[in-house]
C-alpha positions as CSV (number, residue, x, y, z in Angstrom):
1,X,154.9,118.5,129.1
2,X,153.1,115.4,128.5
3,X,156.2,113.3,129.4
4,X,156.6,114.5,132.7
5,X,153.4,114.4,133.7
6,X,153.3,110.8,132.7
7,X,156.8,110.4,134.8
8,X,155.3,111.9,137.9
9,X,151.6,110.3,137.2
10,X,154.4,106.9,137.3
11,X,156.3,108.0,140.5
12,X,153.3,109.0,142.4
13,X,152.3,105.3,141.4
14,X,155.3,104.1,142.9
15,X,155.5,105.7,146.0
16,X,152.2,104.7,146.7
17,X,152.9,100.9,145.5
18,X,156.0,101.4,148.1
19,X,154.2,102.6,151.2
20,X,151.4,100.2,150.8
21,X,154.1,97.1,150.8
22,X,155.9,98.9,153.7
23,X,152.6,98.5,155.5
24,X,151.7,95.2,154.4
25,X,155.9,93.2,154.9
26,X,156.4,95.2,158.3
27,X,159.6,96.7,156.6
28,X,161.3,99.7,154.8
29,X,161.3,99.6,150.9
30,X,163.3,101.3,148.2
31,X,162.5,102.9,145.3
32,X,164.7,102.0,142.5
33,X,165.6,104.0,139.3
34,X,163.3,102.0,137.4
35,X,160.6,103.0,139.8
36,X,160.4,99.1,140.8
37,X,159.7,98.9,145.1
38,X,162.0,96.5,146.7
39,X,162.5,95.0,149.9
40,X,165.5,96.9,151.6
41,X,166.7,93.8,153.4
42,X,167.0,92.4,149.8
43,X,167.8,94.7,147.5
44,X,171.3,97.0,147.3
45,X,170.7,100.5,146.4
46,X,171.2,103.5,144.9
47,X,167.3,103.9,145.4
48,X,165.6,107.1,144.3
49,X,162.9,107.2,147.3
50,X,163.1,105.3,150.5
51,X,160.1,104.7,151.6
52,X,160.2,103.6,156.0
53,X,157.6,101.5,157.4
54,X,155.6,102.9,160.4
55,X,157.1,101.8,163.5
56,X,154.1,100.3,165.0
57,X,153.6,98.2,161.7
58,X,157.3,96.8,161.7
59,X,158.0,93.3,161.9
60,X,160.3,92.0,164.3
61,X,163.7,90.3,163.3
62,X,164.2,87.0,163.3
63,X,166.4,85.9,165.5
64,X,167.2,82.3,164.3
């Protein structure tokens, strides 16, 4: 019992590490296996959690 509610106590973490660099980049972010938050727009999945930015925080492409 004490496992899994270390492993959810960890992917609560996560999420919340996710939406808070959603917020802060201006873009979606993935939640890998390893509970790591990546970029989407640099990072390949599988991804256990995607996590999408609010629409009025996103950043707008670069159109070099």
């Amino acid at each position: 019992m004490t496992d899994s509610l270390n492993m959810s106590d960890e992917y609560s973490v996560a999420v919340e590490s996710a939406t808070v660099m959603a917020e802060m980049m201006g873009q979606d972010v993935g939640i890998h296996h390893d509970l790591r938050p990546v970029l989407l727009s640099e990072s390949d999945g599988p991804y256990l959690e995607i996590i999408r930015c609010p629409q009025a925080l996103k950043k707008a492409a670069d159109t070099d």
